[in-house]
C-alpha positions in Angstrom: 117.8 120.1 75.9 115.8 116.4 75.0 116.3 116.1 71.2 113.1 115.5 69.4 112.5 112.1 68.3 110.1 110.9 65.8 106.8 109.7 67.2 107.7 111.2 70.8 106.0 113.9 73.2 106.5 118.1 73.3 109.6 117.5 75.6 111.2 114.7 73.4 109.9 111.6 75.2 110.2 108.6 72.7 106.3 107.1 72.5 107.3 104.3 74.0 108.3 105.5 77.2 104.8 105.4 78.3 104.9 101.4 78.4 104.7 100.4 82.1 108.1 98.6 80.6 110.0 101.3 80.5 111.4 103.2 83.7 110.5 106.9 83.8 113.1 108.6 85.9 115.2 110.2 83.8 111.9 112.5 83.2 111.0 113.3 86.9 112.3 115.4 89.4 115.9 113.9 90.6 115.4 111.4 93.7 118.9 111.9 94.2 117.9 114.8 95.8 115.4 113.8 98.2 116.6 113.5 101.8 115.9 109.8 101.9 117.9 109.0 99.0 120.8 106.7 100.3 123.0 106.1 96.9 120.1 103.7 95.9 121.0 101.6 92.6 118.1 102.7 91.1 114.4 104.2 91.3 112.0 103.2 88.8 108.5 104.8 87.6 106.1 103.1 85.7 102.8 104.5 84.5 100.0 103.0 82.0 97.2 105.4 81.4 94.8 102.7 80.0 94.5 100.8 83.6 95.7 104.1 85.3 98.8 102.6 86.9 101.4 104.5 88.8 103.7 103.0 90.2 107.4 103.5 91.8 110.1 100.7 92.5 112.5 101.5 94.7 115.8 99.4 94.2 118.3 100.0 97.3 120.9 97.6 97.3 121.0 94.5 95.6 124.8 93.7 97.2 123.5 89.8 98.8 121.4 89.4 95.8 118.2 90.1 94.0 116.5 93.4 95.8 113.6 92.0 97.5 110.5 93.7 99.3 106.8 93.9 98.9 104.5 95.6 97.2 102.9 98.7 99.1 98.9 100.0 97.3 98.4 103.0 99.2 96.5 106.4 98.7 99.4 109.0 98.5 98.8 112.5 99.7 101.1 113.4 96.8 103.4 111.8 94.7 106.4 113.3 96.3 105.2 111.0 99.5 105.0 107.5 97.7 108.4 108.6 96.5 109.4 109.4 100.1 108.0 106.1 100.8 109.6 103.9 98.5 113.2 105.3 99.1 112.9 104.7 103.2 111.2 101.2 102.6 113.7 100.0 100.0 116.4 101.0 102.3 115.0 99.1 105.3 114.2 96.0 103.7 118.9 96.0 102.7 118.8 96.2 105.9 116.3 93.6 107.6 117.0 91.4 104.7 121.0 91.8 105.3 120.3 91.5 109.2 117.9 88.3 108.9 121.2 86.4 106.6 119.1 86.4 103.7 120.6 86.2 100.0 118.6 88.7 98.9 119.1 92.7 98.4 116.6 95.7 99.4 113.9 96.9 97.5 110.4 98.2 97.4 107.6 99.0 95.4 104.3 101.5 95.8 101.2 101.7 93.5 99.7 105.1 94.2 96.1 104.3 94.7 93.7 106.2 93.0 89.7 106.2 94.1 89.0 107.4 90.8 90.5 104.3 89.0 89.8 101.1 91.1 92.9 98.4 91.6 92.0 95.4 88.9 92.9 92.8 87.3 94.0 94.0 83.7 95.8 97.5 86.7 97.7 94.1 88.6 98.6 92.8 85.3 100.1 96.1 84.1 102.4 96.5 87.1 103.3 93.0 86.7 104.9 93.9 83.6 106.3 96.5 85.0 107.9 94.3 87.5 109.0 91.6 84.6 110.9 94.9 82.6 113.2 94.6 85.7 114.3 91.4 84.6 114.7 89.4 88.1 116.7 92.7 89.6 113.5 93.2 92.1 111.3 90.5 93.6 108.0 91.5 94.5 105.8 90.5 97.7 102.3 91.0 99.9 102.5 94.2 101.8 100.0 96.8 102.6 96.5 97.1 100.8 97.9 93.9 98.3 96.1 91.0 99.1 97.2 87.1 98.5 94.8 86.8 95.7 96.6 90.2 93.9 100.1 89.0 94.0 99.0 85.7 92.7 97.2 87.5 89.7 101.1 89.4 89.9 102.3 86.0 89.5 100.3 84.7 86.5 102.3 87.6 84.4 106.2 87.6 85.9 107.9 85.1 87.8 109.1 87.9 89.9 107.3 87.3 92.7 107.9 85.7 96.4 105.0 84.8 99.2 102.8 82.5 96.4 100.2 80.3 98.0 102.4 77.4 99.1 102.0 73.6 98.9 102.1 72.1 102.2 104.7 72.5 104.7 106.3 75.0 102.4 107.7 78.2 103.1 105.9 81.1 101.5 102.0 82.4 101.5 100.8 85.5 104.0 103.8 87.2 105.1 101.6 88.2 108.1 101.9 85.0 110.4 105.6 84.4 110.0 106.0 88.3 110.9 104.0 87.8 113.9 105.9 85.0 115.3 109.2 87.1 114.7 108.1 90.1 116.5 106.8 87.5 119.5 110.1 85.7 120.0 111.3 89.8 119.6 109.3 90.7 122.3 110.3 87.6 124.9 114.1 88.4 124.2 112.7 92.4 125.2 111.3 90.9 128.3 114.6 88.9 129.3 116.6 92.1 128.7 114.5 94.8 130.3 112.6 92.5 133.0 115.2 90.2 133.5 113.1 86.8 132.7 111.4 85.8 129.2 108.6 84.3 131.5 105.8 86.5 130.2 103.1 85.6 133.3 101.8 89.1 134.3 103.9 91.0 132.4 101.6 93.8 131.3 102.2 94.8 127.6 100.7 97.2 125.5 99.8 96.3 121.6 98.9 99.0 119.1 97.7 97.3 116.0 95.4 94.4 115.6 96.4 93.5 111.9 97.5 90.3 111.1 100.5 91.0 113.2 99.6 92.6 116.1 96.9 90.3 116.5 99.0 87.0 116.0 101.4 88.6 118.4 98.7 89.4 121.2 97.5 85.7 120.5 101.0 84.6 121.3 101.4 86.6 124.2 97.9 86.0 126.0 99.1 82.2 125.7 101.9 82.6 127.6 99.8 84.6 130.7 100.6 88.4 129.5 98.7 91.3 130.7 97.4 92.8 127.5 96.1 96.3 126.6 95.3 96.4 123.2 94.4 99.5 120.4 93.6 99.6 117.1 91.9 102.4 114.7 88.9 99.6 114.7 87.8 100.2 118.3 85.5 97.2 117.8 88.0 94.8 116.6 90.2 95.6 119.5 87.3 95.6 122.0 86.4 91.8 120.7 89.7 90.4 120.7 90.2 92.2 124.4 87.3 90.2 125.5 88.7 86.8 123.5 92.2 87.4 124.9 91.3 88.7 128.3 92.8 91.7 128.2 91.5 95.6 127.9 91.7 98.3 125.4 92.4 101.6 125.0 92.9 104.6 121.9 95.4 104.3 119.7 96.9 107.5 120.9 96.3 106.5 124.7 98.2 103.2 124.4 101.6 105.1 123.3 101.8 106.7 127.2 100.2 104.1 129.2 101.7 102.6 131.7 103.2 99.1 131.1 105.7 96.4 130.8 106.8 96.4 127.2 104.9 98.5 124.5 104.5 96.6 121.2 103.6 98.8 118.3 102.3 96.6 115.2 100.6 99.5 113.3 102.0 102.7 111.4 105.6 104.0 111.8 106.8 107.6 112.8 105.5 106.8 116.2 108.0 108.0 118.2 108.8 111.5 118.3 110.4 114.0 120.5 106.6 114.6 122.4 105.5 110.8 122.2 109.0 109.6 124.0 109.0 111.6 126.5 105.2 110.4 127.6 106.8 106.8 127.4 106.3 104.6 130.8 107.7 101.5 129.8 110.3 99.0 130.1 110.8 98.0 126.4 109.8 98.3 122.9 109.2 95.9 120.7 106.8 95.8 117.8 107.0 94.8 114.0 105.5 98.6 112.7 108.0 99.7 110.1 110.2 102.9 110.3 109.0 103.3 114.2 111.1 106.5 114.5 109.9 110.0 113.4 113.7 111.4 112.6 116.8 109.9 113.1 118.0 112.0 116.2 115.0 110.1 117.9 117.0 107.2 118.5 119.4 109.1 121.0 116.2 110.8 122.9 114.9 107.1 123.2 118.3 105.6 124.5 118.6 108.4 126.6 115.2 107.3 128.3 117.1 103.9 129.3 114.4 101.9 127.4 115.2 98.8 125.4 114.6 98.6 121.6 114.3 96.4 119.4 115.5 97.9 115.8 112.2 97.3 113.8 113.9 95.9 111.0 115.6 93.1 112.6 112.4 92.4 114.8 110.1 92.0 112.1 111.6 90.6 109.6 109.7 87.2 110.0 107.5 87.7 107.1 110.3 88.6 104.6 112.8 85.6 105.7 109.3 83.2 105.0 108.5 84.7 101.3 112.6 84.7 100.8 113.2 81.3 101.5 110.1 80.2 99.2 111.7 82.0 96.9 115.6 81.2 97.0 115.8 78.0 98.6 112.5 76.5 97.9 112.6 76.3 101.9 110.1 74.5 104.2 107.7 75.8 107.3 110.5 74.3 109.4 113.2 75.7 107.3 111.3 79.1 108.2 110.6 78.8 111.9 114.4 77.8 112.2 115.5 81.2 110.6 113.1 83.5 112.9 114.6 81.3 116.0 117.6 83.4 115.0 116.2 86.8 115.8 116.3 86.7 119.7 120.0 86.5 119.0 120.3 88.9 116.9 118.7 91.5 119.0 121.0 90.3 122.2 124.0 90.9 119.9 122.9 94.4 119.2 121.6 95.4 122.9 125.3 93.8 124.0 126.9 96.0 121.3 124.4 99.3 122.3 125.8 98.9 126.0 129.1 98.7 125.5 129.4 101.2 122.6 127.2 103.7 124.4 125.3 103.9 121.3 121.3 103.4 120.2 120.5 100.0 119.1 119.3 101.5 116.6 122.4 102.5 115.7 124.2 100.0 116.3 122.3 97.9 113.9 122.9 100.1 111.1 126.3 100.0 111.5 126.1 96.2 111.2 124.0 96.4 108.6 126.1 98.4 106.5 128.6 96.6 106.7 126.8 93.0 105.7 126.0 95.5 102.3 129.0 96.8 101.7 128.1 100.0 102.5 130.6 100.4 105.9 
């Protein structure tokens, strides 16, 4: 029983708690009993009924350092899926962020979109707040539906924040390029395991996703004389940047059981399921979508297959080791490109480790990157 306390709500709620800086959790239903709750340090909700924010930060593991991972604005079925959402993206960014050697823990955060109530300025500076109540233990970035003009506006409140416009030939800005490049030098190092040779001439390899990743990645690939098939919810986008790039398109749904090379997917996750993999004709995959697999028992039916992975974490975790390195080290572009030279490597270790372990890479990289949190 909530003891009543002066100037609070029905159930005892002080007034106060309603301040976007204060967390909510302690009122909600327990995410320590959601299936995707992995001992997370904490899980934070913030709400402000005059902008109409809600909002959820996710803080997984702060272990190497300050949790970091961006921000997610996205229309939520239900609340119980942008809590869903923040518990498996906080946990993958310990991970990618532990995998990439970054001093820097695992977090995320989600503002649940509402149609009804517009993002805006006075709704940014509300969750910016909300960030600055956390008192440096989560650093915020670009992600999904936040734009580089909203996180500066983020950045004008709390100085919380990671990915700010740079000056020249410094690290930080759009996450998106640095990403891209990642999953590219991913995607060669896929080539030289499954095919043999990182010469990408003729080497036919499907994209799904034209974003700013896919599309810097099917830029990078149609340089060095790849095959392309390309997909994205945008047929026209796709079909202009086929014609650009000299390659051809097909459905989003299509593209997962063509025939290819290497499959790269750069859009959604929870691609890969028990149907989808067994419709796979490729070589290799390696894209930068987040939380490609449906369930975890998907990465055994996928290494059963005999098709080389690349853990989605550790491929695309260019955009993260640019906005960290602005953040931490104060870092330059070469500073940047010199840490996503190191992802190649990492993959090898992790295919070397899957073969001789018998295991997923998957897997495998978990295991490693449990360990780098203290979590082994």
């Amino acid at each position: 029983m909530v003891p009543e306390v002066a100037g609070s709500d029905p159930v005892g709620r002080p007034s106060w708690i309603k301040s976007p800086q204060f967390s909510e959790n302690l009122y909600m239903s327990a995410p320590w009993d959601q299936p995707d709750f992995d001992d997370h340090e904490g899980v934070h909700f913030f709400s402000d009924a005059r902008t109409g924010l809600k909002a959820i930060v996710a803080i997984h593991s702060s272990f190497r350092g300050p949790a970091g991972g961006g921000t997610r604005y996205w229309n939520y079925a239900s609340s119980a899926d942008a809590v869903r959402d923040a518990l498996r993206l906080s946990k993958g960014m310990s991970y990618k962020n532990a995998m990439a050697g970054l001093n820097m823990g695992g977090g995320k955060a989600v503002i649940l979109a509402d149609n009804a109530r517009p993002k805006s300025p006075e709704l940014l500076a509300a969750f910016a707040r909300s960030i600055d109540s956390l008192a440096g233990r989560y650093i915020t970035a670009q992600d999904v539906g936040m734009s580089q003009d909203d996180l500066t506006s983020v950045g004008q409140t709390t100085p919380y924040v990671a990915g700010l416009i740079p000056e020249s030939g410094k690290a930080g800005g759009d996450p998106g390029p640095s990403t891209a490049l990642g999953v590219y030098l991913g995607v060669k190092a896929a080539a030289h395991q499954a095919l043999g040779s990182d010469d990408l001439r003729g080497v036919r390899i499907a994209v799904q996703g034209l974003g700013s990743v896919g599309g810097g990645v099917a830029h990078y690939l149609a340089a060095e004389g790849a095959q392309l098939i390309l997909a994205d919810v945008d047929e026209a986008r796709a079909a202009e940047l086929a014609q650009k790039l000299g390659g051809r398109t097909e459905t989003p749904e299509q593209i997962l059981n063509i025939e290819a090379d290497i499959l790269s997917p750069c859009a959604l996750g929870a691609v890969f399921n028990e149907k989808s993999i067994g419709q796979l004709r490729v070589k290799a995959i390696a894209g930068g979508a987040n939380n490609q697999l449906a369930r975890p028992e998907d990465a055994q039916r996928l290494f059963e297959t005999g098709i080389i992975y690349a853990p989605d974490y550790v491929i695309n975790a260019g955009g993260i080791i640019n906005v960290a390195l602005q953040y931490l080290d104060d870092a330059s572009t070469d500073d940047v490109k010199a840490k996503l030279e190191e992802i190649p490597l990492r993959l090898s270790e992790i295919w070397a480790a899957s073969a001789e372990q018998n295991l997923p890479p998957s897997v495998v990289a978990d295991a490693m990157a449990r360990k780098l949190i203290g979590r082994a």
